[in-house]
C-alpha positions as CSV (number, residue, x, y, z in Angstrom):
1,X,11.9,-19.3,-12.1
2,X,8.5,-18.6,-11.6
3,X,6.1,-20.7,-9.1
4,X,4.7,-24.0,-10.3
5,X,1.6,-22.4,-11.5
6,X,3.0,-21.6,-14.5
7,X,1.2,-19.8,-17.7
8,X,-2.5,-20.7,-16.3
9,X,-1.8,-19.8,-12.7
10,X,-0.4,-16.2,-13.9
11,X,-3.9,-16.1,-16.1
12,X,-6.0,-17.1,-12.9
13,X,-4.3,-14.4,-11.3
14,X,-4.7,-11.9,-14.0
15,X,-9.0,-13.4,-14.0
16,X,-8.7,-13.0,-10.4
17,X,-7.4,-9.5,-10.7
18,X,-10.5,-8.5,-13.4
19,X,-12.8,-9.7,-11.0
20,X,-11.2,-7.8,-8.1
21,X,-11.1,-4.6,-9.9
22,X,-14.5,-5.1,-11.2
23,X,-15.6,-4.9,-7.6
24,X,-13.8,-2.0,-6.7
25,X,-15.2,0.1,-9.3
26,X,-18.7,-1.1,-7.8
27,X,-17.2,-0.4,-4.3
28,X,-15.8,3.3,-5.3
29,X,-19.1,4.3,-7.0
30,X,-21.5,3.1,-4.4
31,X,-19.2,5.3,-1.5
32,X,-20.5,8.2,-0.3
33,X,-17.2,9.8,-0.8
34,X,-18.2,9.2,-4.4
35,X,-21.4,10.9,-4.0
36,X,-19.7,14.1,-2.6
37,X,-17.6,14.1,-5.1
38,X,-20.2,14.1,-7.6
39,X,-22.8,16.7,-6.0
40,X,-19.3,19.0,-5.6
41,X,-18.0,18.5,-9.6
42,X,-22.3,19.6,-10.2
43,X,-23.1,16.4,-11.5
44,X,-24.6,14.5,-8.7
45,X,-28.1,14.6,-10.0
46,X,-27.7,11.1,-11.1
47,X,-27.1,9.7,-8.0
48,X,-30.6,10.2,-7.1
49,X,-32.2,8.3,-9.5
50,X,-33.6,5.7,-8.2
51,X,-31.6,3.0,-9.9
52,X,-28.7,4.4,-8.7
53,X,-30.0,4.3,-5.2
54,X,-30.7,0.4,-5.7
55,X,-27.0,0.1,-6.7
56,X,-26.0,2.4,-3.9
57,X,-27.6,-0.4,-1.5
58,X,-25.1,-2.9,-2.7
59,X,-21.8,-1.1,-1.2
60,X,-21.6,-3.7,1.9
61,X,-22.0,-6.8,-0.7
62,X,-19.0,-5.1,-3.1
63,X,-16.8,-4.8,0.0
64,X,-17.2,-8.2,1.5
65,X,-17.0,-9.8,-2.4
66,X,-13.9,-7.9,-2.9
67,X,-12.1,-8.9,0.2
68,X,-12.7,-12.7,-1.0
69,X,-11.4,-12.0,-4.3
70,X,-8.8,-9.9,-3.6
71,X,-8.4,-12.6,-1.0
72,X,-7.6,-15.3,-4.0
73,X,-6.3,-13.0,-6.6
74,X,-3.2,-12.2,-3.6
75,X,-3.0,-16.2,-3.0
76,X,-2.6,-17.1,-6.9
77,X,-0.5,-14.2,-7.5
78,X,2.1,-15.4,-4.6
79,X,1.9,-18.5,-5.8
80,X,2.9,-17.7,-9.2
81,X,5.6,-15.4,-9.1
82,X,6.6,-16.7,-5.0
83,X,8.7,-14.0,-3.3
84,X,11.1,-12.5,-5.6
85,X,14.6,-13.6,-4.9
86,X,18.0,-13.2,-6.8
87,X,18.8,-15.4,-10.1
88,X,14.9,-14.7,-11.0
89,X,15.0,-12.3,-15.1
90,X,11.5,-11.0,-13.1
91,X,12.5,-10.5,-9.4
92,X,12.5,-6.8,-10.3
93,X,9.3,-6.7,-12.0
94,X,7.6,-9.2,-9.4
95,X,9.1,-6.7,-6.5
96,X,7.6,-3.7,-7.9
97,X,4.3,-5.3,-8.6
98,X,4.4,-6.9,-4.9
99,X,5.1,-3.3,-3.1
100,X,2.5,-1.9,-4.8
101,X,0.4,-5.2,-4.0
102,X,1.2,-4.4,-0.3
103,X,0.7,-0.5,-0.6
104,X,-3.0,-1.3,-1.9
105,X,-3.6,-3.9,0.5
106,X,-3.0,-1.2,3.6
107,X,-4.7,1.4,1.8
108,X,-8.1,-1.0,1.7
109,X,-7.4,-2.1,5.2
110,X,-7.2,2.0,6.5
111,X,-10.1,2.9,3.8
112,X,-12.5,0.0,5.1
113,X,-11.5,0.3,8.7
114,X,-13.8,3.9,8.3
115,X,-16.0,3.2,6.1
116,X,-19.2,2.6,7.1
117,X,-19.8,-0.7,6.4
118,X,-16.8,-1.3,8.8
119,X,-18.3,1.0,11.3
120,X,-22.2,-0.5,11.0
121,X,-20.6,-3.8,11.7
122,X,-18.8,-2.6,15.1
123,X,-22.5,-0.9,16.0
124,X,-20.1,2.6,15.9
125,X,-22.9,5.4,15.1
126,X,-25.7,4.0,17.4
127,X,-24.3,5.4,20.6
128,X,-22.5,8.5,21.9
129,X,-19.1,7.2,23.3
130,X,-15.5,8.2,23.6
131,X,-14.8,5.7,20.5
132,X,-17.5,7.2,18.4
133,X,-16.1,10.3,19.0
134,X,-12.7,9.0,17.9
135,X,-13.7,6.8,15.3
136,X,-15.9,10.2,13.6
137,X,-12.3,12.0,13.8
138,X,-10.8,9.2,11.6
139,X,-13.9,8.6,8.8
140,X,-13.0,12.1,8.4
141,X,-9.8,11.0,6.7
142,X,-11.9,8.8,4.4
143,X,-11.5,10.3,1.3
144,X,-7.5,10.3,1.8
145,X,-7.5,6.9,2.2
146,X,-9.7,6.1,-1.0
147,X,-6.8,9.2,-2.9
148,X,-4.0,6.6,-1.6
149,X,-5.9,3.8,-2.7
150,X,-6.4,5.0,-6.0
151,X,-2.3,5.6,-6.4
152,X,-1.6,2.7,-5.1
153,X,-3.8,0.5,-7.7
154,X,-3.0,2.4,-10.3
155,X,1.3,1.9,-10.1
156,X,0.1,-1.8,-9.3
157,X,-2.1,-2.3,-12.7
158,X,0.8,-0.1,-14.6
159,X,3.5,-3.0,-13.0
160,X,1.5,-5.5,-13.6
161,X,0.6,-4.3,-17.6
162,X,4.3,-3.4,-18.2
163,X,4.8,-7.4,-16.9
164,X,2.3,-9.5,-18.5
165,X,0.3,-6.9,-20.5
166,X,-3.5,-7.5,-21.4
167,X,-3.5,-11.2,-20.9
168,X,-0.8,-13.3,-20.5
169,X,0.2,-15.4,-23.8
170,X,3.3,-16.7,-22.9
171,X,5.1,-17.3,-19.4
172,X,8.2,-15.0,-19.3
């Protein structure tokens, strides 16, 4: 049996989960890893517009939004389906969406630990010291993390699809 949330906790977390990815779009495409990517496929030109440069300000704001959804979509989500245990029909599904759950959640944690919003917040790049040196080593690895990332949230949404689909209609 399921948590006590029941069919409208399951759609809170599903809302919750919208809203999340919705923010991590904005977060992916407002990365400079993004931009690189762009300029290196030949089709960066857009990203110097200058409404793209507006958007390109709001990276910081989709982080810290995200964490605080993400933050809330985890919450509902546990307390919906609670930690899978034997006698539940969905333990398996609930376990498969839960390790890719934790998978994404270490990938953001590694991929926001270097990114530079994590880095202006720690004061990293304004002087020359052993830990800028270290932490330039590891940004390097940014783009990994963001590849990682990217797996990870995509076997969590195809758990979570195969589970409840679209929108939940009815609590299984």
């Amino acid at each position: 049996m399921s948590g006590d949330l029941g069919l409208y906790g399951e759609r809170l977390a599903v809302a919750l989960g919208f809203v999340t990815l919705t923010l991590f779009v904005g977060m992916a495409l407002t990365c400079r890893s993004f931009v690189s990517l762009t300029k290196s496929l030949g089709i960066g030109r857009f990203t110097t517009s200058r409404a793209y440069q507006s958007f390109f300000k709001l990276h910081s704001f989709f982080w810290y939004g995200f964490f605080l959804v993400l933050f809330l979509h985890m919450l509902t989500g546990l307390m919906h389906t609670e930690l899978p245990r034997a006698g539940d029909p969905d333990a398996g599904i609930h376990l498969v969406i839960l390790i890719f759950a934790a998978s994404v959640f270490v990938s953001v944690g590694l991929t926001f630990a270097n990114c530079r919003t994590f880095a202006g917040i720690l004061g990293v790049f304004r002087g020359e010291t052993l830990f800028t040196g270290g932490y330039r080593t590891f940004y390097r690895f940014h783009a990994y993390f963001w590849i990682v990332l990217l797996v990870s949230l995509i076997g969590h949404l195809t758990a979570s699809y195969i589970h409840v689909g679209f929108w939940p209609s009815v609590l299984k």
